[in-house]
Each structure stands twice: as C-alpha cells, then as structure tokens.
PyMOL Python script that loads the backbone (N, CA, C, O; Angstrom):
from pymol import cmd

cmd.read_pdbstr("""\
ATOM      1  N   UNK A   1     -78.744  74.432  -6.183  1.00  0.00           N
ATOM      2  CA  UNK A   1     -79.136  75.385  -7.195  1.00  0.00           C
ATOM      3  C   UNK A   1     -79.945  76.514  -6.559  1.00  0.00           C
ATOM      4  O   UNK A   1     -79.761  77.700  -6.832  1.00  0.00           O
ATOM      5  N   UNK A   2     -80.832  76.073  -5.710  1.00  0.00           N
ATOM      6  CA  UNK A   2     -81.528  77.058  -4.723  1.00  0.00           C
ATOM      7  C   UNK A   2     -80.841  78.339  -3.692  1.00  0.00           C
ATOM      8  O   UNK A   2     -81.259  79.443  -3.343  1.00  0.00           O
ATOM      9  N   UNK A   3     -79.632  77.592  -3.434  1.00  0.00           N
ATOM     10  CA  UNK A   3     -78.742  78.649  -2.518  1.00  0.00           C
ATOM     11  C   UNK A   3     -78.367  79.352  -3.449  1.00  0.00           C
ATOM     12  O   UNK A   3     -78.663  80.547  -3.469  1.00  0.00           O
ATOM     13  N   UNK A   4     -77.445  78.627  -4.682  1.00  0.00           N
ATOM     14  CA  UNK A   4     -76.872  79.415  -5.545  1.00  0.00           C
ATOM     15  C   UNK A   4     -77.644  80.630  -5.880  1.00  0.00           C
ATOM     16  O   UNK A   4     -77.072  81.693  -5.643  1.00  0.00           O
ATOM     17  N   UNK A   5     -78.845  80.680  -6.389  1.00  0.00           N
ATOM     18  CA  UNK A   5     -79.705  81.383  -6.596  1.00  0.00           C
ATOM     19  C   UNK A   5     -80.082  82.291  -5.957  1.00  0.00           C
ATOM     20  O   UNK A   5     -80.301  83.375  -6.499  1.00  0.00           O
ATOM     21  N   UNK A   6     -80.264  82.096  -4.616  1.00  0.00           N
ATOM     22  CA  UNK A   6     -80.913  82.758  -3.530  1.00  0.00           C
ATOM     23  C   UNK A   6     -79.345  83.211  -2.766  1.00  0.00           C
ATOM     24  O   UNK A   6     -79.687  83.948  -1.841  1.00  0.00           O
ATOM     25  N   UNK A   7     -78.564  83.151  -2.757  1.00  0.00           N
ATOM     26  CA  UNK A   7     -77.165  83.809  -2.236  1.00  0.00           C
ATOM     27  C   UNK A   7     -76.359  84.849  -3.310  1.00  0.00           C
ATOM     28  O   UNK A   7     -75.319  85.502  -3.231  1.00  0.00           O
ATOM     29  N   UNK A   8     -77.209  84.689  -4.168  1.00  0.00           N
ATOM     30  CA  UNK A   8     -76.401  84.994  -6.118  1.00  0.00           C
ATOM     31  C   UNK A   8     -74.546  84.869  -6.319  1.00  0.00           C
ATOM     32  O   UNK A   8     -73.558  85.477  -6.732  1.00  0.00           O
ATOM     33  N   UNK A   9     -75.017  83.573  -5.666  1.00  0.00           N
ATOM     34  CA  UNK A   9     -73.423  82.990  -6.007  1.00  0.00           C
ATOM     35  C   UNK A   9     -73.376  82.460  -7.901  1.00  0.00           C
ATOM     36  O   UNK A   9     -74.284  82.588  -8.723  1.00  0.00           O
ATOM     37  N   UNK A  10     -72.224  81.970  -8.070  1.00  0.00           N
ATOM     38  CA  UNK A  10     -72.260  81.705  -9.540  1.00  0.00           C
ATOM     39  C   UNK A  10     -72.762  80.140  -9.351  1.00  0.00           C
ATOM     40  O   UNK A  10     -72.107  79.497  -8.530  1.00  0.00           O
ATOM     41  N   UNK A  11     -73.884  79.428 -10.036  1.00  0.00           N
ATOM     42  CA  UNK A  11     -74.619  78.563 -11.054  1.00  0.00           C
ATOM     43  C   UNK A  11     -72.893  77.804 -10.931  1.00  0.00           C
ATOM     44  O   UNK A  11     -72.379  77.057 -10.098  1.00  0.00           O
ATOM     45  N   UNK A  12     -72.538  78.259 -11.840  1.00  0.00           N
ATOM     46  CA  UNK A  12     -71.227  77.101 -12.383  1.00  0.00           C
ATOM     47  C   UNK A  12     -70.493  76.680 -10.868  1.00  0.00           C
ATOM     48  O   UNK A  12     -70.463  75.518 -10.464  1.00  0.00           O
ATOM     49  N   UNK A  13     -70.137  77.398 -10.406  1.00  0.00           N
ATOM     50  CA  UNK A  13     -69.286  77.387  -9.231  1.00  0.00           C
ATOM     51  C   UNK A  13     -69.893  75.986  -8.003  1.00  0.00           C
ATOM     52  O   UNK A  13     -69.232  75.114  -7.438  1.00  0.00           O
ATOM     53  N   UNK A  14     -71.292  76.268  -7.958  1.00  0.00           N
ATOM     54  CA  UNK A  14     -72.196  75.521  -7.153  1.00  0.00           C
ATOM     55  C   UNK A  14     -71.651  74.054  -7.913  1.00  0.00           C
ATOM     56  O   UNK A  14     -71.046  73.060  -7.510  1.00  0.00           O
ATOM     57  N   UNK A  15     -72.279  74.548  -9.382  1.00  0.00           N
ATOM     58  CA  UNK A  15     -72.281  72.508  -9.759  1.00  0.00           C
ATOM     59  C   UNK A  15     -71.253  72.328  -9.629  1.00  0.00           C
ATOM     60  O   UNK A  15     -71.539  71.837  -8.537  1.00  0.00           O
ATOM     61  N   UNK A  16     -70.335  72.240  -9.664  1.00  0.00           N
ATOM     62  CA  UNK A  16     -68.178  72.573  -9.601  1.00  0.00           C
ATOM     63  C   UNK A  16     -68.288  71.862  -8.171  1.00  0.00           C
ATOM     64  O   UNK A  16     -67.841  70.734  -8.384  1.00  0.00           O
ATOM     65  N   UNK A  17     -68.548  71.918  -7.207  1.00  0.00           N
ATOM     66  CA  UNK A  17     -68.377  71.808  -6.091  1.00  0.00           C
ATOM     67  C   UNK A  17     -70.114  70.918  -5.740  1.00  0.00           C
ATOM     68  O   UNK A  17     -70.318  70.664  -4.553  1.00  0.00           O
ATOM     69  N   UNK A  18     -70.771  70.678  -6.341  1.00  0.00           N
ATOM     70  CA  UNK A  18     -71.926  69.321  -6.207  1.00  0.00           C
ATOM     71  C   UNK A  18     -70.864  68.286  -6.804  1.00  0.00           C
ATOM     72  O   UNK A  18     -70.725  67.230  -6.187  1.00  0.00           O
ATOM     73  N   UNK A  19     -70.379  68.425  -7.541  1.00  0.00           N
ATOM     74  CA  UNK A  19     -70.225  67.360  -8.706  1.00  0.00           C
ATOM     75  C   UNK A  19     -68.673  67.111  -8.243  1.00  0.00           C
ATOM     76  O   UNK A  19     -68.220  66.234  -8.979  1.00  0.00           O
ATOM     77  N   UNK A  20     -67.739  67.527  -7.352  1.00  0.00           N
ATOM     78  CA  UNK A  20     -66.836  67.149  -6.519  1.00  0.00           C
ATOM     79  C   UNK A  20     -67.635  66.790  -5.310  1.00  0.00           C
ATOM     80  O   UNK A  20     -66.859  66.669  -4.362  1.00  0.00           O
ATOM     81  N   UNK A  21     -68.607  66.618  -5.035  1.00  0.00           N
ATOM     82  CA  UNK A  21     -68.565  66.307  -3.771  1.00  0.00           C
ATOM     83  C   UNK A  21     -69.365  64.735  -3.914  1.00  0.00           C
ATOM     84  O   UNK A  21     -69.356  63.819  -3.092  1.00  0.00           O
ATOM     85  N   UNK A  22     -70.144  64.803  -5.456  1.00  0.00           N
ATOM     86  CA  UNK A  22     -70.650  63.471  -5.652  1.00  0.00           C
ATOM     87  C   UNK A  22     -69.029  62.139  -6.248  1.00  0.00           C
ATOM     88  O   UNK A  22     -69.018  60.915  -6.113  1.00  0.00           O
ATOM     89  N   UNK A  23     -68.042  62.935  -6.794  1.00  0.00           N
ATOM     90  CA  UNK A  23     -67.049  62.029  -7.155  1.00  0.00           C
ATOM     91  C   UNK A  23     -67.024  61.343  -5.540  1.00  0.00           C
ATOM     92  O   UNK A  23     -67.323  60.218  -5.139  1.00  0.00           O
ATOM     93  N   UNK A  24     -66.485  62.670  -4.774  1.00  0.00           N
ATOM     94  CA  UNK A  24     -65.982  61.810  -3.009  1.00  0.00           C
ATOM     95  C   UNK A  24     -66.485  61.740  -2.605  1.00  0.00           C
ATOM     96  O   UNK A  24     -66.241  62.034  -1.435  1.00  0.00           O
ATOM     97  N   UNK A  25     -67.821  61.294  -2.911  1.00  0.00           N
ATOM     98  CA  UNK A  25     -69.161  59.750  -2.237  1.00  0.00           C
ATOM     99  C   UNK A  25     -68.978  58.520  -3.346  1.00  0.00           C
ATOM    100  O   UNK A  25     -69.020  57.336  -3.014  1.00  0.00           O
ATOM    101  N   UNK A  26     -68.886  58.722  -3.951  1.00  0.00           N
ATOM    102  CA  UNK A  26     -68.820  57.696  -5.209  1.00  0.00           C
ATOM    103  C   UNK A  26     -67.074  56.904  -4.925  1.00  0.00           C
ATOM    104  O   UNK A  26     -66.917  55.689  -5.044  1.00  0.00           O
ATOM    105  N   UNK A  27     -66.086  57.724  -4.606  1.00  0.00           N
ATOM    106  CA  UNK A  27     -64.823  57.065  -4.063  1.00  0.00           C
ATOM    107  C   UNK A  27     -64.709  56.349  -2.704  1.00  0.00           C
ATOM    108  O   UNK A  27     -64.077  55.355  -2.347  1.00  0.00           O
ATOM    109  N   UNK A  28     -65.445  57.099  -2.142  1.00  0.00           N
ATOM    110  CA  UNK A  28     -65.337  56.628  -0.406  1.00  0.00           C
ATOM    111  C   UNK A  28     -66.155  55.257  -0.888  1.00  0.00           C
ATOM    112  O   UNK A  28     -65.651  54.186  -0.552  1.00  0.00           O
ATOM    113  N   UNK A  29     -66.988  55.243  -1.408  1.00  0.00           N
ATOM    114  CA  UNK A  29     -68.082  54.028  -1.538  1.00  0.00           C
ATOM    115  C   UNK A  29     -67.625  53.076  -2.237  1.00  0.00           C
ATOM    116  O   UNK A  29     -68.339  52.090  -2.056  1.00  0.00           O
ATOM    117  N   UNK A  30     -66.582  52.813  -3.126  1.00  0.00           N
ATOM    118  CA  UNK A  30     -65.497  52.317  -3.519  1.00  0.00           C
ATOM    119  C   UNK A  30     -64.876  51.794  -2.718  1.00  0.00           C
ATOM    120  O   UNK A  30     -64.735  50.573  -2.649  1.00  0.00           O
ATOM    121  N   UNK A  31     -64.434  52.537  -2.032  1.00  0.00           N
ATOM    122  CA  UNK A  31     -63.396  51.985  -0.980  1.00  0.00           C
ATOM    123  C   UNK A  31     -63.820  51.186  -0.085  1.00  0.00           C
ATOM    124  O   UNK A  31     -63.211  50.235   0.404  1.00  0.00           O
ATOM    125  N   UNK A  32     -65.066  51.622   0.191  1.00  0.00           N
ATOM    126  CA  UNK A  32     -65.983  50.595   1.471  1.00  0.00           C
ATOM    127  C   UNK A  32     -65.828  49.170   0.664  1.00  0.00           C
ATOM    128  O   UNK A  32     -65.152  48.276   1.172  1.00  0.00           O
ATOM    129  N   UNK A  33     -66.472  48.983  -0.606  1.00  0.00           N
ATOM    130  CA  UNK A  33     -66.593  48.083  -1.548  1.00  0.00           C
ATOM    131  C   UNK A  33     -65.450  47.167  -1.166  1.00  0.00           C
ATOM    132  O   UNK A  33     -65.467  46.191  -0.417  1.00  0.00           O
ATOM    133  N   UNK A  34     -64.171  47.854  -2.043  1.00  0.00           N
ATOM    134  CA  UNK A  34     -63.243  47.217  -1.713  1.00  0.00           C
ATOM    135  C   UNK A  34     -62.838  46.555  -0.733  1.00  0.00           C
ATOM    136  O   UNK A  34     -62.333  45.439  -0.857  1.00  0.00           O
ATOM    137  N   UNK A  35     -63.023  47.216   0.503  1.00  0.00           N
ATOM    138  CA  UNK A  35     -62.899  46.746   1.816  1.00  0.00           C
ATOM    139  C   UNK A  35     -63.167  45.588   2.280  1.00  0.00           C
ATOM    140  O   UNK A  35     -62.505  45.019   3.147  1.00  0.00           O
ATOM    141  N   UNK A  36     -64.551  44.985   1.520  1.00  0.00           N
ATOM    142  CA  UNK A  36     -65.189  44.357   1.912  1.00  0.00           C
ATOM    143  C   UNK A  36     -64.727  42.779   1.188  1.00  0.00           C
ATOM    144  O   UNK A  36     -64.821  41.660   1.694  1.00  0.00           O
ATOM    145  N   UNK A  37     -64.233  43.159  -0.105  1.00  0.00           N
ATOM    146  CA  UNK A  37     -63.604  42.108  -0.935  1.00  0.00           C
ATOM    147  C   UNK A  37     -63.023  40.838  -0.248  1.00  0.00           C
ATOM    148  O   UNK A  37     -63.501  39.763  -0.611  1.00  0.00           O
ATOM    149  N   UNK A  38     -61.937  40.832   0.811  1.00  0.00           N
ATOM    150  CA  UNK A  38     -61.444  40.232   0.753  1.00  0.00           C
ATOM    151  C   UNK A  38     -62.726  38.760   1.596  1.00  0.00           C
ATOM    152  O   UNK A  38     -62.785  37.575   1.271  1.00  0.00           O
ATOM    153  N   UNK A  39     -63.509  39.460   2.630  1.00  0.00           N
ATOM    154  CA  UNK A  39     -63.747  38.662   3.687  1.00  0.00           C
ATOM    155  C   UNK A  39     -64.506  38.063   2.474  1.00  0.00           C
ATOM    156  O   UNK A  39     -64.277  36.875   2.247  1.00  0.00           O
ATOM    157  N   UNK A  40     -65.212  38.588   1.818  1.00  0.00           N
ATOM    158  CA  UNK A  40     -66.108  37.984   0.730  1.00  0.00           C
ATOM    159  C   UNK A  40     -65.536  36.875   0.051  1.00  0.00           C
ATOM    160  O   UNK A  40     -66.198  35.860  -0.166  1.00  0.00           O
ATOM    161  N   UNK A  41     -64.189  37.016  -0.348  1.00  0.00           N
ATOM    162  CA  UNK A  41     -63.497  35.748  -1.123  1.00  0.00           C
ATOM    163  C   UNK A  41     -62.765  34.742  -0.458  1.00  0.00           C
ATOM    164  O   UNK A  41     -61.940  34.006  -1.001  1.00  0.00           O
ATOM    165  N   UNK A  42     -63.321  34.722   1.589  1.00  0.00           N
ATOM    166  CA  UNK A  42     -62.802  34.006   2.200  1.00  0.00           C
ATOM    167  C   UNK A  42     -63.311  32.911   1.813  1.00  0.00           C
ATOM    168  O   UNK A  42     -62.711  32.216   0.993  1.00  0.00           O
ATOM    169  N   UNK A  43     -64.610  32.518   2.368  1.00  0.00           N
ATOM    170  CA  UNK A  43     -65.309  31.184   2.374  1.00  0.00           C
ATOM    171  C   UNK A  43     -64.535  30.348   1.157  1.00  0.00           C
ATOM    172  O   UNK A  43     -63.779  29.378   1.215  1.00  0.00           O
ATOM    173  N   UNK A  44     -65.179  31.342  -0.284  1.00  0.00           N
ATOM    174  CA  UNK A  44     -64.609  30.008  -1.499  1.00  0.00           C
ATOM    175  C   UNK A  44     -63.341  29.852  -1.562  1.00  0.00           C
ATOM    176  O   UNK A  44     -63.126  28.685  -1.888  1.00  0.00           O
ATOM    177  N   UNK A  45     -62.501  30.357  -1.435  1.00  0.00           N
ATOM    178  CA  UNK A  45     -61.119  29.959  -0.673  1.00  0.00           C
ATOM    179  C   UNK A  45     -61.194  28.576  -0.261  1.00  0.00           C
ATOM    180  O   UNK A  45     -60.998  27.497  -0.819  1.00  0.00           O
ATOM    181  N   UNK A  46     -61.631  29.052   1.203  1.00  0.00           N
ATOM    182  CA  UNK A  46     -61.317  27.464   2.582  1.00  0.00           C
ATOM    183  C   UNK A  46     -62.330  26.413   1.226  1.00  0.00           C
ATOM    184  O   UNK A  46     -61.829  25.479   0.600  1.00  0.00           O
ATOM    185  N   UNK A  47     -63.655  26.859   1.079  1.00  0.00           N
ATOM    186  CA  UNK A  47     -63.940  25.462   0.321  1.00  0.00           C
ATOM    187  C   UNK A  47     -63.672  24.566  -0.376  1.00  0.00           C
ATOM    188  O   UNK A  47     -63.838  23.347  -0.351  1.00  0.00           O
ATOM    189  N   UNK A  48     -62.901  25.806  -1.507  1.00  0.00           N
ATOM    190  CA  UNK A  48     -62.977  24.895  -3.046  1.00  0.00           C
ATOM    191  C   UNK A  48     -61.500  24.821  -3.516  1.00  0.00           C
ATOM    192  O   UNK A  48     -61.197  24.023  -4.403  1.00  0.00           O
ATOM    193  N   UNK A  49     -60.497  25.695  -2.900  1.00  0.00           N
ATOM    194  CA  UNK A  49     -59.661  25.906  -3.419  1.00  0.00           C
ATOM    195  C   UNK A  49     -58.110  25.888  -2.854  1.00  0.00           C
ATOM    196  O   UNK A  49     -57.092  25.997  -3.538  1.00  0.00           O
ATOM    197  N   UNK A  50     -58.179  25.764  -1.788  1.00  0.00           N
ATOM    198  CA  UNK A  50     -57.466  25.166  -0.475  1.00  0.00           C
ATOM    199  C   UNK A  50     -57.536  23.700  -0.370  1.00  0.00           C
ATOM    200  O   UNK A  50     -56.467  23.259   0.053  1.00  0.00           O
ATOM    201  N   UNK A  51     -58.310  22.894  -0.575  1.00  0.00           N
ATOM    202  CA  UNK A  51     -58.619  21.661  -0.180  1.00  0.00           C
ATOM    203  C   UNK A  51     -57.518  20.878  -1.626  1.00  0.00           C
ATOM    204  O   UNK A  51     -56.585  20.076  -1.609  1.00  0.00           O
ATOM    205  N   UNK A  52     -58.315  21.700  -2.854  1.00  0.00           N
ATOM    206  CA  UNK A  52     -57.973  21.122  -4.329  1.00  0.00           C
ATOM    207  C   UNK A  52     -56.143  21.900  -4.332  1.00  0.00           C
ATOM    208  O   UNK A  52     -55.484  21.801  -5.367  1.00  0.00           O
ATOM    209  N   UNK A  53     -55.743  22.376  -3.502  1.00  0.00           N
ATOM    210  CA  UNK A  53     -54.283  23.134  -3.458  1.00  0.00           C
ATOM    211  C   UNK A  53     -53.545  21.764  -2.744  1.00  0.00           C
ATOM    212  O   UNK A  53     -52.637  21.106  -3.251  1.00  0.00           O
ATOM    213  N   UNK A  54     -54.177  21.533  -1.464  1.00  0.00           N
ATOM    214  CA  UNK A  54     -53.391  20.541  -0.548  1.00  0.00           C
ATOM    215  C   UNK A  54     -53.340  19.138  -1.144  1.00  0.00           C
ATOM    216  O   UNK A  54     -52.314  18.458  -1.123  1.00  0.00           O
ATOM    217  N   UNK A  55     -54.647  18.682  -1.746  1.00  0.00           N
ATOM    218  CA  UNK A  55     -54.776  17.876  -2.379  1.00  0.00           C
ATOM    219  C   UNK A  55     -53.195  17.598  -3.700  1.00  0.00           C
ATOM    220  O   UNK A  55     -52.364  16.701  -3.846  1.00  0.00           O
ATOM    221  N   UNK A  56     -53.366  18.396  -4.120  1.00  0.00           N
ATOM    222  CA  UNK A  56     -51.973  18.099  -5.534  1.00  0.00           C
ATOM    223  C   UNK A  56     -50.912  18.190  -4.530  1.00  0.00           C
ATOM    224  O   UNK A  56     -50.013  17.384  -4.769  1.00  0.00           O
ATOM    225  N   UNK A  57     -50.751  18.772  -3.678  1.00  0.00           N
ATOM    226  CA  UNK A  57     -49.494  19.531  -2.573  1.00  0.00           C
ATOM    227  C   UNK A  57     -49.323  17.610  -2.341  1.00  0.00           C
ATOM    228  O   UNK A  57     -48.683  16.809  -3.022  1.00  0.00           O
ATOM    229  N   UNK A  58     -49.901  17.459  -1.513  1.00  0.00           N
ATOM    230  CA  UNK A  58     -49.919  16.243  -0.520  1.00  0.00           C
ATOM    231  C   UNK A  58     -49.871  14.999  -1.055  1.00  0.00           C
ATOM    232  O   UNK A  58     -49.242  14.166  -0.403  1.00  0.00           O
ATOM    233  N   UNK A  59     -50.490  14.576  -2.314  1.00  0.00           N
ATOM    234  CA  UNK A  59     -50.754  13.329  -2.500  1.00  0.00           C
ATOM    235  C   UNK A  59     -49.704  12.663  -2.911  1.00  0.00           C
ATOM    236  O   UNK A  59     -49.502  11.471  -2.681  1.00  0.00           O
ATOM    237  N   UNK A  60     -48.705  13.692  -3.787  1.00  0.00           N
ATOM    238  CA  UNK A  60     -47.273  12.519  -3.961  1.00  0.00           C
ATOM    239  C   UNK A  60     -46.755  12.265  -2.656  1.00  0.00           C
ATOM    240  O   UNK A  60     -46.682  11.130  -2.185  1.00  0.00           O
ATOM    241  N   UNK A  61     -46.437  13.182  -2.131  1.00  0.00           N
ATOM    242  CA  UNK A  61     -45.931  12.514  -0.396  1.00  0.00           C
ATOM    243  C   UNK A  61     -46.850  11.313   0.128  1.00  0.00           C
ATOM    244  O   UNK A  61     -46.248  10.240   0.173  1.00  0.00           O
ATOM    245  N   UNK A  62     -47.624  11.294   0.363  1.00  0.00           N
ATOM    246  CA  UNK A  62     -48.548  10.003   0.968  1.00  0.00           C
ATOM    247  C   UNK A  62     -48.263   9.078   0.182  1.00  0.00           C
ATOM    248  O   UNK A  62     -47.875   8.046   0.731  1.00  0.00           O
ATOM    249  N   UNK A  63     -48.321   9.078  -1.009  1.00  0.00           N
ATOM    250  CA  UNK A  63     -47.915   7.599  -2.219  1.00  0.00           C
ATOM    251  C   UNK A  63     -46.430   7.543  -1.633  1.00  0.00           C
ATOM    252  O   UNK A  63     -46.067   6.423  -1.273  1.00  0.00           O
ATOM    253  N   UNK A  64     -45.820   8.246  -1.535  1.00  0.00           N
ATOM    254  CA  UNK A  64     -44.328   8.097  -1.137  1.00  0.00           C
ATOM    255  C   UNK A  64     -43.923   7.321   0.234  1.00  0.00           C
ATOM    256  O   UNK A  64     -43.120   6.397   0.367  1.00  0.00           O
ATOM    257  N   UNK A  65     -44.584   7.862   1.045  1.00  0.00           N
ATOM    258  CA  UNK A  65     -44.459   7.416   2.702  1.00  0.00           C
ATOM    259  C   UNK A  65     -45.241   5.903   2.334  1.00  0.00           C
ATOM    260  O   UNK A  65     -44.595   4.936   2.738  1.00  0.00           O
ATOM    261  N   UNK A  66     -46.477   5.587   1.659  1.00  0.00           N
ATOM    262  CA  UNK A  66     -47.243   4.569   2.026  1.00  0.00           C
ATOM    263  C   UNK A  66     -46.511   3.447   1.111  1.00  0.00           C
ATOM    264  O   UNK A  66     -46.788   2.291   1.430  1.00  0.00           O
ATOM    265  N   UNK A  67     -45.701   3.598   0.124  1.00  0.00           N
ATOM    266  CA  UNK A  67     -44.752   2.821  -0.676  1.00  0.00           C
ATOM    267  C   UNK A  67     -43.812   2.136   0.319  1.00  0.00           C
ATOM    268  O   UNK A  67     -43.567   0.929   0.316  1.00  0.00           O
ATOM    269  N   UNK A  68     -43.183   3.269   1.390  1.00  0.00           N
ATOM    270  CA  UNK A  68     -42.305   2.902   2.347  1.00  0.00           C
ATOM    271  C   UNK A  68     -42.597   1.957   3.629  1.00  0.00           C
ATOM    272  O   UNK A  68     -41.957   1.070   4.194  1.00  0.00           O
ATOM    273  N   UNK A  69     -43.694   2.481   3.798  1.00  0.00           N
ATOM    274  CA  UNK A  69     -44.702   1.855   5.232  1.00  0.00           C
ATOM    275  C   UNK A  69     -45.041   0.322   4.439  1.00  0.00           C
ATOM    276  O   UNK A  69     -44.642  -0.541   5.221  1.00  0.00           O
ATOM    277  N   UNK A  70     -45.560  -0.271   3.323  1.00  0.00           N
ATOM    278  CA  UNK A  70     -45.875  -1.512   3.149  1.00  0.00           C
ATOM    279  C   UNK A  70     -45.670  -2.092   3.151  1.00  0.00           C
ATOM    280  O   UNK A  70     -46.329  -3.052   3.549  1.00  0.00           O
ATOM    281  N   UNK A  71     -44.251  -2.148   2.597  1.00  0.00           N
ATOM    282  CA  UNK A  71     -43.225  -2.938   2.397  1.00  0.00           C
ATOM    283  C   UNK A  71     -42.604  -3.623   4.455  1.00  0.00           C
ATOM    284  O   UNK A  71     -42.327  -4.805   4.662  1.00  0.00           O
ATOM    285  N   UNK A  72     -42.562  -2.775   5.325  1.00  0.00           N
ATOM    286  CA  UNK A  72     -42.389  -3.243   6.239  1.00  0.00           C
ATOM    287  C   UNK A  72     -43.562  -3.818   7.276  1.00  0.00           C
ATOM    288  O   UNK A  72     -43.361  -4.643   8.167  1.00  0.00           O
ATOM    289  N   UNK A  73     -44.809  -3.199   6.955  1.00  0.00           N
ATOM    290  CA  UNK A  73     -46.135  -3.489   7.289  1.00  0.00           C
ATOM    291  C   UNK A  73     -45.800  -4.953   7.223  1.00  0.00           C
ATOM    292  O   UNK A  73     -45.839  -5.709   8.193  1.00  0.00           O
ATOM    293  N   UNK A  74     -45.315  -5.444   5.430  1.00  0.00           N
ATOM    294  CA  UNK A  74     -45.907  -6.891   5.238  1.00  0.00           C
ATOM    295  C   UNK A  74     -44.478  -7.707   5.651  1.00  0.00           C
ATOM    296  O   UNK A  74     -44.324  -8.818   5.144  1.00  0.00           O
ATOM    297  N   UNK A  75     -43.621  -7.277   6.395  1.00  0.00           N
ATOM    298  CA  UNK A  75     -42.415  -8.274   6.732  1.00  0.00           C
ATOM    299  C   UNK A  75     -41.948  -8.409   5.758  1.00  0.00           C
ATOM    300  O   UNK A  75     -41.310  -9.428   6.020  1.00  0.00           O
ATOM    301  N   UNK A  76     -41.654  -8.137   4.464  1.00  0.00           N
ATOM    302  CA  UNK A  76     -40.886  -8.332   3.340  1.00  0.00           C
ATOM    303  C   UNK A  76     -38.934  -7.336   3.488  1.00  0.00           C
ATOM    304  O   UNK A  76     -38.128  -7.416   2.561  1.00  0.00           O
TER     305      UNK A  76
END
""", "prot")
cmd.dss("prot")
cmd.show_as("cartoon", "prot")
cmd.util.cbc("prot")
cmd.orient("prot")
C-alpha cells in the first residue's frame, strides 16, 4: 500500500496482485501439505491395516494346508 502510494500507482491494481500472490503461497503450501500425506499414512498402514488385510487373506489357506498336513502327520 506504501509503494502504491508513494509510486502513485493504482490502490486496486496493488491489492490485485497482493491478493494473487497470497492465493500462490496458500497453493504452493497445499501442495507441500499434500506432499507430505502419503509418508504420514505410512506407519498406520504397516500397523493396523496390513497385518488385519493378510490376516483374512491367509487364514483360509493355513486351515486348508493344516487340514492336509494332519491327517498324514497322524499316519491315518
């Protein structure tokens, strides 16, 4: 507002061009944000949600194989 003033540029023109230049800090900073998303939703991933995935994945197979394995385990 000070340059504007002191250059006697136009008032409107200045905020026009503050107020584009605060959107593309406010976007770039977004984007950093975003950026950052994924590593953030690594951990609870591997913890909670991977384990409880393999878990349903896996367990009919193991009942399956260990149905097969007992039966010769016990000589029958």
């Amino acid at each position: 507002m000070t340059q504007a003033d002191r250059f006697g540029t136009s008032i409107g023109e200045s905020l026009r061009v503050f107020s584009e230049d605060l959107r593309h800090k406010r976007h770039v900073r977004a984007e950093e944000l975003a950026a950052k998303v994924p590593t953030k939703m690594l951990l609870p991933l591997v913890l909670c949600i991977f384990p409880c995935i393999s878990l349903v994945i896996l367990t009919p197979a193991a009942i399956r194989i260990i149905r097969m394995i007992m039966p010769m385990l016990n000589g029958t």
